[in-house]
C-alpha positions as CSV (number, residue, x, y, z in Angstrom):
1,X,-10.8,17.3,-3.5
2,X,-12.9,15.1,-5.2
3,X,-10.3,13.6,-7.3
4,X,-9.0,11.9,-4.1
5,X,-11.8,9.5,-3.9
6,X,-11.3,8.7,-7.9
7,X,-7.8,7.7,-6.4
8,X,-9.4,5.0,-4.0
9,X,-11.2,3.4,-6.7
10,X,-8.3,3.7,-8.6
11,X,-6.1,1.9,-5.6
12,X,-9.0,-1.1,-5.6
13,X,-8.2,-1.8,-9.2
14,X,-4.8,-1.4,-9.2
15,X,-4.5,-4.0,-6.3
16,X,-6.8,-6.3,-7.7
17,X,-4.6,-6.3,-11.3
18,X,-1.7,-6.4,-8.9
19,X,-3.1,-9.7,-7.2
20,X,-3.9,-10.7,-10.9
21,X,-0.3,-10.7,-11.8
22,X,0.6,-13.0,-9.0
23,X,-2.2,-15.7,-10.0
24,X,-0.6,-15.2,-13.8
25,X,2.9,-15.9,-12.9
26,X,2.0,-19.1,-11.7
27,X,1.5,-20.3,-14.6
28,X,4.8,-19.0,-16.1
29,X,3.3,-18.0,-19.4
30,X,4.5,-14.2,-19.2
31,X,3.8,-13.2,-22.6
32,X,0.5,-14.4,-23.2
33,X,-0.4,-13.1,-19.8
34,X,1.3,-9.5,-20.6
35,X,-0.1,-9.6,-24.0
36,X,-3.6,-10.4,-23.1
37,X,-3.5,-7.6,-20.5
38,X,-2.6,-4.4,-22.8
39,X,-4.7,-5.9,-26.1
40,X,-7.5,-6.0,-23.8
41,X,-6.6,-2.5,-22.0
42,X,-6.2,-1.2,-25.3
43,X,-9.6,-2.0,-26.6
44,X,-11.4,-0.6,-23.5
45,X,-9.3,2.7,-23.3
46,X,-10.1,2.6,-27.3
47,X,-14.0,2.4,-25.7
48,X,-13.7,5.1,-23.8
49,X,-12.7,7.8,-26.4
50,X,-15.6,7.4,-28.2
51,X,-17.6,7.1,-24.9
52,X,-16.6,10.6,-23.7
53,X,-16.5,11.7,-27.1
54,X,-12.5,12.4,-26.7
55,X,-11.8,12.5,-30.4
56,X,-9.2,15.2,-30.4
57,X,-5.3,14.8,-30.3
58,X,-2.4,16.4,-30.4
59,X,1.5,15.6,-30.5
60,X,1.3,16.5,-26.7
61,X,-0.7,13.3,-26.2
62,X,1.3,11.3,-28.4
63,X,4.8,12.3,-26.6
64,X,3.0,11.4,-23.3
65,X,1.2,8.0,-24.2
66,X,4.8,6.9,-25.7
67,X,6.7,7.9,-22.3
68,X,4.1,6.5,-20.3
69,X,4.1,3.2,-22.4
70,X,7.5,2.4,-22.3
71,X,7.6,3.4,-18.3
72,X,4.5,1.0,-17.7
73,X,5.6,-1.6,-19.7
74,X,9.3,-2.0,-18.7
75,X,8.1,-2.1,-14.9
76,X,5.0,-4.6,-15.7
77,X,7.9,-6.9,-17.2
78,X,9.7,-6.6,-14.2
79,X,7.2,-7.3,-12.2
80,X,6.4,-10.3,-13.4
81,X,9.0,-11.8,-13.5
82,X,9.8,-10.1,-9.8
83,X,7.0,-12.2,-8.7
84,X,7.7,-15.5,-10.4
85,X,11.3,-16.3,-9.2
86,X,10.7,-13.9,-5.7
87,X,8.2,-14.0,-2.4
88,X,5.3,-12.0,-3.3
89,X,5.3,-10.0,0.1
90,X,8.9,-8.9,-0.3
91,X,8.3,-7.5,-4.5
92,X,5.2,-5.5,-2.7
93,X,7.4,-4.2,-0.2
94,X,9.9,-2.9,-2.7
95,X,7.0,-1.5,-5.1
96,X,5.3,-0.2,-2.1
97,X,8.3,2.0,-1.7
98,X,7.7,3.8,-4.9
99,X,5.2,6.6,-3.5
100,X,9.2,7.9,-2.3
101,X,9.5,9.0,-5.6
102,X,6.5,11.4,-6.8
103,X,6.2,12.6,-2.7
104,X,9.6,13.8,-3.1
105,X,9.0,15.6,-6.7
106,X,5.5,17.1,-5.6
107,X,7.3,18.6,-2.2
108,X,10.4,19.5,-3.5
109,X,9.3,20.5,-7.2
110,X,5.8,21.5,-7.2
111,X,5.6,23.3,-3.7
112,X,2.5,20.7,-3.0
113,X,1.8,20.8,1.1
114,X,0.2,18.1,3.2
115,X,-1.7,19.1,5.8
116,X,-1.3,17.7,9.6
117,X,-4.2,14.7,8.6
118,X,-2.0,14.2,5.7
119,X,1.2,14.3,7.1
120,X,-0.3,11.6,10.4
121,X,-1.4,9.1,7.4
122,X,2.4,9.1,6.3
123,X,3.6,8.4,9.1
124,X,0.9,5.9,10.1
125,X,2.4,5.0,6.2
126,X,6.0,4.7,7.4
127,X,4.9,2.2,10.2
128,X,3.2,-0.1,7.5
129,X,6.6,-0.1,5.7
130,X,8.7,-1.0,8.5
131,X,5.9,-3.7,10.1
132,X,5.8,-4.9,6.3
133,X,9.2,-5.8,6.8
134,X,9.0,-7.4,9.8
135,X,6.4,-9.5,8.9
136,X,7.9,-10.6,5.7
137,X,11.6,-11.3,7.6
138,X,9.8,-12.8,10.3
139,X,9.1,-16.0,8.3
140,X,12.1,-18.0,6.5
141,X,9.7,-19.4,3.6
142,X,10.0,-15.7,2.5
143,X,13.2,-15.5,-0.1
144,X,14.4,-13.2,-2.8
145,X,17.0,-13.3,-5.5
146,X,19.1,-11.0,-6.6
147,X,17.8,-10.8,-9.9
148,X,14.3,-10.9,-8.5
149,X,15.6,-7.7,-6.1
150,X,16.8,-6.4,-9.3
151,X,13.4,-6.5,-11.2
152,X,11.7,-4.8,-8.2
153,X,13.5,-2.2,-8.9
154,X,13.3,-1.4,-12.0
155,X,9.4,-1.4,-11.1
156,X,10.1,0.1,-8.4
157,X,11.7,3.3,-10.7
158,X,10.0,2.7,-13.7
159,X,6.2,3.2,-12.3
160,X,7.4,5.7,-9.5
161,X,8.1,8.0,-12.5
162,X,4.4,7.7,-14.1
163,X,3.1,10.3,-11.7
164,X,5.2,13.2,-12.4
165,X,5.4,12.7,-15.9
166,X,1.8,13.2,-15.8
167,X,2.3,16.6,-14.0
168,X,5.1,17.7,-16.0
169,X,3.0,16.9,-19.3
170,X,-0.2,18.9,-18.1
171,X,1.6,21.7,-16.4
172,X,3.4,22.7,-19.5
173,X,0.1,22.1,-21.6
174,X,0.7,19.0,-23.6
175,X,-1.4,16.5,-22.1
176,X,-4.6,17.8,-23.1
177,X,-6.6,14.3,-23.9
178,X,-6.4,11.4,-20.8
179,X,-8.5,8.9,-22.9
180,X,-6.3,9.1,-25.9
181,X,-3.1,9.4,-23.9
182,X,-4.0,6.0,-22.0
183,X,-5.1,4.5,-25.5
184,X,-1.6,5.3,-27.1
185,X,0.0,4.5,-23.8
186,X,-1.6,0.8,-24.6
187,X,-1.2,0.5,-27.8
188,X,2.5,1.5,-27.6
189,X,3.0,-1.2,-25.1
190,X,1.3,-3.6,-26.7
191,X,3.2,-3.2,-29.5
192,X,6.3,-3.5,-27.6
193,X,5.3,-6.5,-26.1
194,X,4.3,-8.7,-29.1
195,X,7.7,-7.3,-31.0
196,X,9.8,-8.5,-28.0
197,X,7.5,-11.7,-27.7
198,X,7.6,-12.5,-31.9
199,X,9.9,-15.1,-31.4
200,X,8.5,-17.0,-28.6
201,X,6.2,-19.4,-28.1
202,X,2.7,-18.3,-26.4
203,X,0.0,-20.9,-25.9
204,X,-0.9,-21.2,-22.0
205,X,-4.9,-20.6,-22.2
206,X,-4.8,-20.4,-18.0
207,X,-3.2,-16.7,-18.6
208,X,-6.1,-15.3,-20.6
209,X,-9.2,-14.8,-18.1
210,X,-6.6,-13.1,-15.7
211,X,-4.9,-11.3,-18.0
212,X,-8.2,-9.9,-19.6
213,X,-9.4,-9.1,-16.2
214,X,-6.1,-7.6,-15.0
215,X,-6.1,-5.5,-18.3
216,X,-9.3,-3.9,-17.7
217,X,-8.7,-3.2,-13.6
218,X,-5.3,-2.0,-15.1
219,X,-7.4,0.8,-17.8
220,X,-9.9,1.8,-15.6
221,X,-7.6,2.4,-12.6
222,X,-4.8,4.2,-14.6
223,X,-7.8,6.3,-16.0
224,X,-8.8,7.3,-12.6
225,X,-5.3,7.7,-11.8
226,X,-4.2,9.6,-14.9
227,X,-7.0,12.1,-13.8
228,X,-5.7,12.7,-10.3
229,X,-2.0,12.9,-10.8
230,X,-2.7,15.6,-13.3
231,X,-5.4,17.5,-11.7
232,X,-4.5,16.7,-8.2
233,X,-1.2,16.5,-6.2
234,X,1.1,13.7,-7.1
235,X,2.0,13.4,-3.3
236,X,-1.4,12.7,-2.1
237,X,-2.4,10.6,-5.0
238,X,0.5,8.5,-4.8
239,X,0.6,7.9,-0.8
240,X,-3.4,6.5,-1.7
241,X,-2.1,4.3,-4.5
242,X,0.6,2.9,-2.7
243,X,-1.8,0.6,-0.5
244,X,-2.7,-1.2,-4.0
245,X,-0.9,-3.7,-2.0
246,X,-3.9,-4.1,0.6
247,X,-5.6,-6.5,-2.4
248,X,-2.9,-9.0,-2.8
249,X,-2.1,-9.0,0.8
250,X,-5.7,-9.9,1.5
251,X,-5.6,-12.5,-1.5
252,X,-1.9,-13.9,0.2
253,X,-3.9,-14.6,3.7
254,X,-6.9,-16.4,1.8
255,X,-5.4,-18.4,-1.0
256,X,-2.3,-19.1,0.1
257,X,-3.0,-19.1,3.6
258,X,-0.5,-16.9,4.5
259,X,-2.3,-15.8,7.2
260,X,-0.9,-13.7,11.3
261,X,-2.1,-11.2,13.2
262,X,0.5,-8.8,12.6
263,X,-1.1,-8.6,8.9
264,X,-4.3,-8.0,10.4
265,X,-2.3,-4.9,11.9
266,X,-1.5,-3.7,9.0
267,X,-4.5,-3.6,7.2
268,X,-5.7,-2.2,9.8
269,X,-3.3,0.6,10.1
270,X,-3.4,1.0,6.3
271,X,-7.5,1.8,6.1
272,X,-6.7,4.2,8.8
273,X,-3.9,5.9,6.6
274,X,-5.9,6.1,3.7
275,X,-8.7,7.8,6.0
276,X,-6.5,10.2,7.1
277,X,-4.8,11.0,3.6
278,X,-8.2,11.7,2.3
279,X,-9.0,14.3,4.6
């Protein structure tokens, strides 16, 4: 069970790029900030195979760094944009929803089983959700389009799939090589990103230091989390990674002073959860 504590380092980092994203779109340069993210990712997961001496590949790897690239990328679009025309709060609510997704597949599919500690932290999970949505309805500043609805959910899809292609790839034995899968992963993207960004114009200098610090919470967490989802059960790991959102909420109440008690609840509640998942 040791791979569930490699899932709440990986939740710390995933929040944190998560919170990173929201300080980026600020600044409305999306490409540079995208771009940044996977050249930097790309070099450090390139780091790491010749760190752990991961040298090895085969078309397994390939396969799975491509479907996992254009997965990630097409929901880290989304995202971004989900969060530049659309309330913070609400696009983590929706994305927050996407542990729906691999929970169902590990039950259903896999035969995985959560045990009564596990089953208590999702429902302690399920109360988050719905005080989420309170909270964010509660105030009227809170707004979202249609279009930024419509993003959130093709994030919402897009990196609720991640997980089980993991599983899939490692159960029938082509995912034999997590560094190089998350380098081609990276490299794919990025290439993907700078053909659809060719013919734009990318010069904003504020998106580099968070996009180079998002990129390598981003590699280091999707590591951790590549590691788990395939040697651990996609159910567990995902209910953990879906309280990425802890971060951002945190940074919300901070920076932009966005600040009740009924958060204070739900972080609360949420620590509790992820105690209990552990188990």
């Amino acid at each position: 069970m040791r791979w569930i504590y490699l899932a709440i380092i990986a939740l710390l980092l995933f929040g944190t790029s998560r919170t990173l994203y929201i300080v980026g779109s600020r600044y409305g340069s999306e490409g540079t900030f995208l771009i940044i993210l996977n050249l930097t990712a790309t070099l450090i997961s390139l780091i790491m195979i010749f760190i752990l001496g991961a040298t090895s590949i085969n078309i397994g790897d390939i396969i799975c760094g491509a479907s996992l690239a254009t997965l990630s990328v097409t929901g880290a679009v989304s995202l971004y944009r989900a969060n530049a025309i659309s309330s913070p709060s609400l696009v983590n609510i929706v994305l927050g929803l996407n542990f729906i997704i691999p929970l169902a597949v590990g039950i259903l599919v896999f035969k995985e089983r959560l045990d009564t500690y596990q089953y208590t932290g999702l429902i302690i999970v399920l109360i988050t959700i719905i005080l989420s949505i309170v909270e964010t309805f509660r105030e009227r500043k809170y707004c979202m389009s249609i279009l930024g609805l419509v993003y959130s959910l093709v994030t919402f899809f897009t990196w609720g799939f991640l997980g089980v292609v993991v599983k899939f790839f490692k159960l029938v034995k082509l995912l034999t090589n997590y560094p190089f899968c998350l380098f081609l992963m990276y490299l794919f993207e990025l290439t993907l990103l700078l053909a659809y960004y060719r013919d734009k114009h990318l010069k904003s200098k504020r998106t580099v230091t968070a996009g180079a610090l998002a990129g390598t919470c981003s590699c280091v967490g999707s590591y951790l989390a590549l590691i788990c989802y395939a040697l651990g059960e996609i159910s567990i790991t995902s209910l953990i990674l879906r309280f990425a959102f802890i971060i951002p909420t945190i940074y919300s109440m901070i920076v932009l002073k966005d600040f009740n008690r009924l958060k204070i609840i739900l972080l609360c509640l949420s620590v509790v959860s992820i105690v209990l998942l552990s188990m």
